[in-house]
C-alpha positions in Angstrom: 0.0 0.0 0.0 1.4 3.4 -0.9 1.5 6.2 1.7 -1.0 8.2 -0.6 -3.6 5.2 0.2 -2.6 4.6 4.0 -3.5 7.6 4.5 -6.7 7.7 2.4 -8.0 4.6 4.2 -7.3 6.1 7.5 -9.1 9.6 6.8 -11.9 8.5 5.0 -13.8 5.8 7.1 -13.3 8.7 10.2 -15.3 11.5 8.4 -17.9 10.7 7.0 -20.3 13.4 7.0 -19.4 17.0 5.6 -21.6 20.0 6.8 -20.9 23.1 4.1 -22.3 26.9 4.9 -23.7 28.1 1.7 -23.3 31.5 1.9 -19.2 32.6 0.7 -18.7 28.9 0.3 -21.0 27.5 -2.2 -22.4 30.5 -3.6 -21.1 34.2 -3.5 -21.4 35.9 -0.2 -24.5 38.0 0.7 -25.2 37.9 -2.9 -29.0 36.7 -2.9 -30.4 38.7 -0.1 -28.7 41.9 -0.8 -27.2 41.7 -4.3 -30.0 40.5 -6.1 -33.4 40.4 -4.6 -32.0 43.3 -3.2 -32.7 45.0 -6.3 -36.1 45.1 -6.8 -36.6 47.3 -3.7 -36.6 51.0 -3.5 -33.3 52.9 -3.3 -34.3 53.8 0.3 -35.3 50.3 1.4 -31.2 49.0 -0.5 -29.5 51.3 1.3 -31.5 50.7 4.6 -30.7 46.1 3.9 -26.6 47.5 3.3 -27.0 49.8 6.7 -28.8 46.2 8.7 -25.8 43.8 7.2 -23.7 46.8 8.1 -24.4 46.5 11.6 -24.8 43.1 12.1 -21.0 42.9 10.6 -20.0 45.4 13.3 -21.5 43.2 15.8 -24.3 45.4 16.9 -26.9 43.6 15.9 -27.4 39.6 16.7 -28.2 37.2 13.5 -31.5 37.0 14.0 -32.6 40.6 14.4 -30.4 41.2 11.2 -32.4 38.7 9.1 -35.8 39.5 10.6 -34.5 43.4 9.6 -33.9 41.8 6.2 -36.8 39.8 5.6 -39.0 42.6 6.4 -38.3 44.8 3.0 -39.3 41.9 1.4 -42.7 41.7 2.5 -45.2 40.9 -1.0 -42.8 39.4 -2.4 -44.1 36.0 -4.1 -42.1 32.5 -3.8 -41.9 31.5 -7.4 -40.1 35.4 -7.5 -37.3 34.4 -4.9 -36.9 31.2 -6.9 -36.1 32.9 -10.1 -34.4 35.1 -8.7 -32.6 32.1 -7.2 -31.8 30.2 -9.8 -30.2 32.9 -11.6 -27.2 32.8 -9.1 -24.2 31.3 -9.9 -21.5 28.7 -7.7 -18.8 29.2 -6.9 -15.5 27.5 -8.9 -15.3 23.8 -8.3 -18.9 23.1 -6.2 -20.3 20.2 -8.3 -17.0 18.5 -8.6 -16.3 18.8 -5.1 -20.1 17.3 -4.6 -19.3 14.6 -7.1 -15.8 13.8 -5.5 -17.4 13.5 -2.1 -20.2 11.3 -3.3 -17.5 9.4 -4.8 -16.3 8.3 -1.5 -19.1 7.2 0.0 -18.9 10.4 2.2 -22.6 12.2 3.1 -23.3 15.7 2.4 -25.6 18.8 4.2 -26.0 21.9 3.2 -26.9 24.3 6.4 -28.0 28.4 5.8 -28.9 30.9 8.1 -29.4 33.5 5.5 -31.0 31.2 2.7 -35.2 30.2 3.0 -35.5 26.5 3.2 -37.0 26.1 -0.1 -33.7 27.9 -1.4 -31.5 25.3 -0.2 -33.6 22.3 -0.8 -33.4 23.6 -4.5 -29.6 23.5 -4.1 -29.5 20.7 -2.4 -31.4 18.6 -5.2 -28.6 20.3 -7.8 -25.8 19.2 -6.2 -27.5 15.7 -5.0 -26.7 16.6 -0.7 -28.3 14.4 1.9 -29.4 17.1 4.2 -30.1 20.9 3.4 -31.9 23.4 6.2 -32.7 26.8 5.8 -34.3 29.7 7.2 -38.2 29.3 7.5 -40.6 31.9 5.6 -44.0 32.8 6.6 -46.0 32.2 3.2 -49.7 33.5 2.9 -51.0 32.8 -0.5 -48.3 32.2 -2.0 -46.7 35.3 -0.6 -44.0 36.4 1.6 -45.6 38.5 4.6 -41.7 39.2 5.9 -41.4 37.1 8.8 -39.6 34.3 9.6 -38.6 31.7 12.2 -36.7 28.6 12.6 -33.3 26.8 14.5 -31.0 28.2 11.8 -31.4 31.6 12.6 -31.1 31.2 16.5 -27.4 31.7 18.2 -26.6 27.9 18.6 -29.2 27.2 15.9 -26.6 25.5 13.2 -25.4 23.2 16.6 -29.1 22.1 17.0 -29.5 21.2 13.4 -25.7 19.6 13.6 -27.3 17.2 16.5 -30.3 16.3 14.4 -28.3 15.0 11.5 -25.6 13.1 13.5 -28.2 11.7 15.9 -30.2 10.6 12.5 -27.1 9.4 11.3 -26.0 7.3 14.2 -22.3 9.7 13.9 -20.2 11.8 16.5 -18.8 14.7 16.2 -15.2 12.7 15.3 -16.9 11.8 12.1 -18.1 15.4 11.2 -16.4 18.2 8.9 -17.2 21.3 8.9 -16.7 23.7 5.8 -17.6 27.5 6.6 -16.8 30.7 6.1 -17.5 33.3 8.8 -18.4 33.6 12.9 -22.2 32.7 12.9 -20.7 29.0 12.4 -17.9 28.7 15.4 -20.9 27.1 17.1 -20.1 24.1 15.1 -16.5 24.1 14.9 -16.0 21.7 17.3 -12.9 20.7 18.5 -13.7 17.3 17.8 -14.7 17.4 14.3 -12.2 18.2 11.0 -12.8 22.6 10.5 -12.5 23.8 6.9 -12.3 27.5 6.7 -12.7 28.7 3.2 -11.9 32.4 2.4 -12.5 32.9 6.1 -12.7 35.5 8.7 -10.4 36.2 11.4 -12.5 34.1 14.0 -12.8 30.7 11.9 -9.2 31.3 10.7 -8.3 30.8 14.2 -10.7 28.1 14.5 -10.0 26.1 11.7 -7.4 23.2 11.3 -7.0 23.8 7.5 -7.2 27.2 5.5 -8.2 27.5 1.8 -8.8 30.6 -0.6 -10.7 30.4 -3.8 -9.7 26.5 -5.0 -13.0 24.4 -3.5 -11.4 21.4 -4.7 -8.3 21.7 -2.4 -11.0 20.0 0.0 -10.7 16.9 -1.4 -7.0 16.7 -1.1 -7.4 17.5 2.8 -9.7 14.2 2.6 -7.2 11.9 1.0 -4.8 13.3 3.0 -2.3 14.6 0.6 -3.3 18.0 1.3 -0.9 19.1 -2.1 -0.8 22.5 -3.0 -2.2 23.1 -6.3 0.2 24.8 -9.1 -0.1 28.3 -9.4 -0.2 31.0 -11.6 -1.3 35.1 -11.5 -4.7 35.2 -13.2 -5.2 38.9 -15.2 -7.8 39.9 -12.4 -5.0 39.6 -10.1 -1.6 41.2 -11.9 -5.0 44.3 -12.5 -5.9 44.0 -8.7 -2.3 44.1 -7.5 -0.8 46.9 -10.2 -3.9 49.5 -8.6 -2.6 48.7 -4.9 1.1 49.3 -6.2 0.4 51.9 -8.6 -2.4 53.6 -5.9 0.4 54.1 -3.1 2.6 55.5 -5.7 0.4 58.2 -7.3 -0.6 59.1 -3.8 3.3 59.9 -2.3 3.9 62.0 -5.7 1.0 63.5 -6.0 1.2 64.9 -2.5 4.7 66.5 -2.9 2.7 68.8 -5.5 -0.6 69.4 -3.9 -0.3 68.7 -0.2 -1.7 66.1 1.8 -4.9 67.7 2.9 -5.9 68.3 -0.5 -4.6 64.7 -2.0 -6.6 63.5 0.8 -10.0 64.8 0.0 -9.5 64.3 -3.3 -9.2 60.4 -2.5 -12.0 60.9 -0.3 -14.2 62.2 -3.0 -12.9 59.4 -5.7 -13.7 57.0 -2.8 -18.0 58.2 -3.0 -17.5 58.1 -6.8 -16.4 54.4 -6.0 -19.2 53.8 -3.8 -21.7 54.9 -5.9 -19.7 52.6 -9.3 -20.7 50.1 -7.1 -23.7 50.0 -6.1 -24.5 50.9 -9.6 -23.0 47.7 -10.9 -25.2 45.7 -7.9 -28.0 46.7 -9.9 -26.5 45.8 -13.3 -25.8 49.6 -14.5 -22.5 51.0 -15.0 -20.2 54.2 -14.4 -17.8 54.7 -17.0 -13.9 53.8 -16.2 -14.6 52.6 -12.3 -17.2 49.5 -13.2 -14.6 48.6 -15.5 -11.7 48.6 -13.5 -13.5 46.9 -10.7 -15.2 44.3 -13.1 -11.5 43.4 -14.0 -9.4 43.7 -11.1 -12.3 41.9 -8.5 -11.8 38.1 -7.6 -14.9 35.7 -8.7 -16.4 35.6 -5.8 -16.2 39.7 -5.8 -18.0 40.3 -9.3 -21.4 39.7 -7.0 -20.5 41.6 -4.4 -20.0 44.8 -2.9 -16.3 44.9 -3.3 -14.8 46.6 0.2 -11.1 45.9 0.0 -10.5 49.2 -2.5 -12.6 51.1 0.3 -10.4 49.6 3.2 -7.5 51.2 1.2 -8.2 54.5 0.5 -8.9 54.8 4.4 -5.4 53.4 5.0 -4.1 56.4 2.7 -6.0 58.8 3.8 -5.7 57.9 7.6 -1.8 58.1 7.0 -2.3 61.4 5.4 -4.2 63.0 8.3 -2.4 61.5 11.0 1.0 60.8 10.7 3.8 63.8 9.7 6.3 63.8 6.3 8.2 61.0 6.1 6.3 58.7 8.2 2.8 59.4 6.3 4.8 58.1 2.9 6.7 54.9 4.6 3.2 53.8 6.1 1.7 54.3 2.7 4.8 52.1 1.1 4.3 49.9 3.2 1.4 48.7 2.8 1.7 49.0 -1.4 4.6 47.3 -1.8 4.9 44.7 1.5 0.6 43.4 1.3 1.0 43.4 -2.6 4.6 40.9 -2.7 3.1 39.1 0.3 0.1 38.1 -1.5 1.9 37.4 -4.4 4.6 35.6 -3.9 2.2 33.2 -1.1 0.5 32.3 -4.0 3.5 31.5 -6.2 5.7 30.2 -3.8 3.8 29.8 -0.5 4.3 26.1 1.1 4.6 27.4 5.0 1.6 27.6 6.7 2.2 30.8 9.6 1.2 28.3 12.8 -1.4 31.3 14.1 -2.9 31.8 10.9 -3.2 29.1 8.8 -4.6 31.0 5.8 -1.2 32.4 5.4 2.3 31.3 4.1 5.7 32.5 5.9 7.5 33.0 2.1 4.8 35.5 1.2 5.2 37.2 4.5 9.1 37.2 4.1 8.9 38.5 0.4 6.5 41.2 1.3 8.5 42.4 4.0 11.6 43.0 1.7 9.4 44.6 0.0 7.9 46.8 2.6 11.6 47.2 3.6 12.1 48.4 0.1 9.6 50.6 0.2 10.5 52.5 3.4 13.9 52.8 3.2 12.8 55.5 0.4 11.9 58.2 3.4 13.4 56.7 6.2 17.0 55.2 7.9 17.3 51.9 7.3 16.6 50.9 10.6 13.2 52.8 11.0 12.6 51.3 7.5 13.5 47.7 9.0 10.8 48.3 11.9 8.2 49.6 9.9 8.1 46.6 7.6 8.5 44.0 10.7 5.7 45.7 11.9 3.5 46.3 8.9 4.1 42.5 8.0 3.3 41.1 11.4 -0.2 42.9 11.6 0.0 41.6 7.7 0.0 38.0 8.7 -2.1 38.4 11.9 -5.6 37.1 11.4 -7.3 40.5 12.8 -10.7 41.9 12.7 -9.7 45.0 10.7 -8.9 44.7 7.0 -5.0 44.8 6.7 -5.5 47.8 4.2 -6.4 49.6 6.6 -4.5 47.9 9.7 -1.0 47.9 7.8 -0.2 51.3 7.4 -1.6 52.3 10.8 0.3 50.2 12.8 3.2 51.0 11.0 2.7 54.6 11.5 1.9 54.7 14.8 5.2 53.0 16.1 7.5 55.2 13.3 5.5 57.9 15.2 6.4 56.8 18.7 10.1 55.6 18.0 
């Protein structure tokens, strides 16, 4: 027997049940309540579903009252119109072959939503051929939505009841479990127990998880067999697009405020920022503003084309912040810093990452070490080398740090804060 088989025969007959979220994993994140059904309200009624997920990303507002909030705008809305507008949505890369893979070996399959209605992920379910699939339960009067709803899934240990049900049905423990998820409302389930998958994850189920995968659903079948091989890798045109603005950004910004000044550069990013906000919620709704929908179309990931892209918003604040805050030179290392150091890191991890970082698992120590020569590259523009050295320790730690705070904006704060106190 080859090692590749031993240790297929010893993972597979442990797990045998896999529990996937939909929302981020399966399907794109957020995209059918707010994204898409979302756009058959009023323009007062969007912007009051972004300002309730707002919240309840900020952790002022519990799961449940954020989905009742939701659910409410959508009052007269009929079922076979949620369908349609349903089946319009698209999966993500890879989810039927990972289904079929898994059905393959003999492994079970549910499919558990807080933010989808029952009927939703039934439908789903019966695509991708799951054994189990619960959802969110709508009130229906004649065939009609009347905006409330109810059920486990929505409740704070709600996807640990439903968990229960499944394994008590299916005579399993908690040993035989995996879990596949993206984001907080799931830690209920991530038991210590059971195998955790986080997939483009937040900080809290990065810290969580046992394994860490971005974009590639199929890198969960190689976790099962045990091989866990990194798939080859190669810069996509999204990307080199994505990466050239967060180079190119920083750049424009430290030149442009040696002419103008960095109050002025400052609200002129600020104001290019609302002309960005507004792009983008035009392109939710299918319409288009000339140049920014077409540089965000092509520098967004897949998963990003259906949703409100943030990361662009994150950085602009990181400028501006550094602007504002921090005096001449420290305001441009910050602002090098995080161009050059979060740009190579994510790079070069991708190319050349093999080295999981042991506190955050959805990182690799060569792209951290690559992106801080160079952040160190960067700041030793404006400052002595050994400021420069700090900055980019700092700025590359906070980098690889699984934080609340997006490190566009976390990066060249940090950084500038210690310049500023040194």
């Amino acid at each position: 027997m080859t090692d590749r088989e031993e240790n297929t025969s010893q993972m597979i007959p442990r797990r045998k049940l896999v529990i996937f979220d939909v929302e981020g994993v399966l399907m794109p994140k957020n995209r059918f309540l707010v994204f898409e059904l979302g756009r058959n309200l009023s323009f007062p009624q969007f912007i009051k579903l972004l300002f309730i997920g707002f919240l309840y990303e900020v952790g002022l507002l519990s799961l449940e009252s954020a989905l009742k909030g939701m659910f409410k705008l959508f009052r007269g809305f009929s079922v076979e119109e949620l369908l349609n507008v349903f089946r319009k949505l698209p999966l993500l890369l890879h989810t039927e072959a990972v289904f079929a893979e898994l059905r393959e070996k003999g492994l079970k399959t549910a499919l558990v939503s807080s933010g989808f209605p029952q009927v939703v992920v039934e439908n789903l379910a019966s695509r991708l051929k799951a054994d189990y699939a619960f959802g969110l339960e709508l009130e229906i009067k004649n065939n009609t939505l009347t905006g409330s709803i109810k059920g486990d899934v929505i409740k704070k240990n709600g996807k640990a009841l439903i968990m229960k049900k499944i394994l008590d049905r299916e005579n399993l423990t908690k040993q035989d479990c995996v879990v596949v998820a993206d984001d907080r409302n799931n830690s209920p389930i991530f038991y210590t127990e059971s195998l955790k998958i986080g997939y483009n994850p937040d900080f809290l189920i990065v810290l969580k998880s046992d394994h860490v995968i971005r974009e590639n659903l199929l890198e969960i079948v190689s976790i099962f067999e045990g091989t866990q091989k990194r798939p080859r890798y190669s810069l996509s045109y999204n990307e080199v697009i994505r990466e050239t603005i967060h180079v190119g950004g920083g750049v424009f910004v430290i030149l442009a405020t040696n002419y103008f000044g960095a109050y002025i550069v400052a609200f002129l990013l600020f104001l290019t920022t609302l002309v960005y906000i507004a792009s983008e919620l035009a392109r939710i709704k299918r319409k288009n503003i000339p140049l920014f929908s077409s540089i965000t179309l092509n520098a967004a990931t897949f998963s990003e084309r259906y949703e409100f892209a943030m990361a662009p918003i994150f950085f602009a604040l990181g400028i501006m912040l550094s602007l504002l805050l921090f005096p001449t030179p420290l305001n441009y290392a910050s602002i090098a810093i995080v161009s050059f150091g979060d740009s190579a890191a994510s790079i070069f991890g991708k190319l050349l990452g093999k080295t999981c970082i042991s506190f955050n698992k959805g990182k690799n120590l060569e792209g951290s070490l690559v992106g801080f020569a160079f952040a160190f590259f960067g700041a030793v523009f404006f400052l002595h080398p050994l400021h420069a050295f700090i900055g980019a320790v700092v700025g590359m730690f906070v980098e690889s740090f699984p934080l609340p705070i997006n490190d566009n904006l976390s990066i060249p704060l940090a950084a500038g804060v210690l310049l500023t106190l040194l």
